[in-house]
Every structure is written in C-alpha cells, then in structure tokens.
N, C-alpha and C positions, 0 to 999 in steps of 0.2 A: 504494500500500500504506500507506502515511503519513495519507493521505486517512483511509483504513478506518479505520485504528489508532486516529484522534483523536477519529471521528464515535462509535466503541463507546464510547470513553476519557470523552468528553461523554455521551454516554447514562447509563454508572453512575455518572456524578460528580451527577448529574443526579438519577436514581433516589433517590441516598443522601442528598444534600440534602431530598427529598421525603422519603423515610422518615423522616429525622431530624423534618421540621417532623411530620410524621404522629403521632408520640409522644403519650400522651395528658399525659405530663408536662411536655412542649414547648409555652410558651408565647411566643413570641420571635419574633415577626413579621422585627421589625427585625436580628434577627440571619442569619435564610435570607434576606430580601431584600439583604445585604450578601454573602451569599453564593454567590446565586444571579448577581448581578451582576459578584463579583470572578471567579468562577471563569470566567464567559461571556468576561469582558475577558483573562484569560490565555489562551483559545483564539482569542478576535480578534487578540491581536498574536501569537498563533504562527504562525496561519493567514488572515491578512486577509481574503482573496478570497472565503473562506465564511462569514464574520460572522454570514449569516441563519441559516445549518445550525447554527451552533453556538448561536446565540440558542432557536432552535427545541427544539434537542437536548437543550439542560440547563434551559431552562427551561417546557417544556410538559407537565411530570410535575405540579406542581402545581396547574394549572387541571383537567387531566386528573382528577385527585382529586378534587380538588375541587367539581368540576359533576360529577359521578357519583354520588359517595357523597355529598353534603349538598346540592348544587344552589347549591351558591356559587359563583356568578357572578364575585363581589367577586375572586376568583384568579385572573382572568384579568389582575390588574394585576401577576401574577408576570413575565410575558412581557416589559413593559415594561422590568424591570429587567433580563430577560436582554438583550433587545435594546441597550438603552443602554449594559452592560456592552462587548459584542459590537463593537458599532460602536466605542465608546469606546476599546479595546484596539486595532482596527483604526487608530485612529486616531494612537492613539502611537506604533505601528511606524512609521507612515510618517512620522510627526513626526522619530522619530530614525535612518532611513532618511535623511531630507533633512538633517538636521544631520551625518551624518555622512560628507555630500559633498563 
C-alpha cells in the first residue's frame, strides 16, 4: 500500500513540476532540472529498491510534453536528471544505513 501511495505521490509531484516548466512565463531550465532531480533523490532514499519507478515516474512528464507538443527531443535529457536524482538518493540511504552500523 506504501508502494501505491508513493508511485501516485511521484506521478503528481511529477505532473506539477511539468506544468510549472509548461508556463509560458516559465523560463528556468535550470531550476525544474534541480527539481526534477531533488525530488526523484527524496523518493530514492525513501524507497531505494524502486529508484527506476521513481526516476520514471517524476521524470517522464516532460519529455512526454515535450516530443508531442513541439517535437523536442532535446527533453529527453529531463530523464537523466530524474535518474541521477533516483539513484543518487538510493545511494545515500544506504550510505547512512552502513554508517549507522
């Protein structure tokens, strides 16, 4: 049930990130890409085991968009930062998992 909980919980964190970049007043690459990143890496150290799902989950809204509506390709390098996020966060759990053995 926690599983469910976190995979919706990523989906809208996900969506709102993409709508916020979607804005036509929204100019701020570098600020959804910090975003997009930080929020994937809080769902990697909550949930380790699923990194990909969460990578997937908050970060595939804006390639999504993006090759549909303009054909920009270039969005696809949103995924990177959810992944690196993802993993990254995975990482640190288990970092402080083993420190605090």
């Amino acid at each position: 049930m926690k599983l469910i909980a976190l995979f919706i919980l990523a989906l809208a964190l996900g969506a709102c990130i993409t709508y916020v970049d979607n804005q036509p007043s929204w100019d701020d690459t570098g600020v959804t890409a910090l975003a997009i990143c930080l929020t994937a890496a809080l769902f990697g150290f909550a949930s380790p085991r699923w990194a990909w799902v969460w990578a997937l989950a908050i970060g595939s809204w804006i390639p999504l968009f993006g090759v549909l509506r303009t054909g920009n390709y270039g969005s696809l390098l949103a995924l990177l930062f959810a992944f690196a996020g993802a993993y990254g966060g995975m990482l640190l759990r288990k970092a402080t998992l083993r420190a605090s053995v």
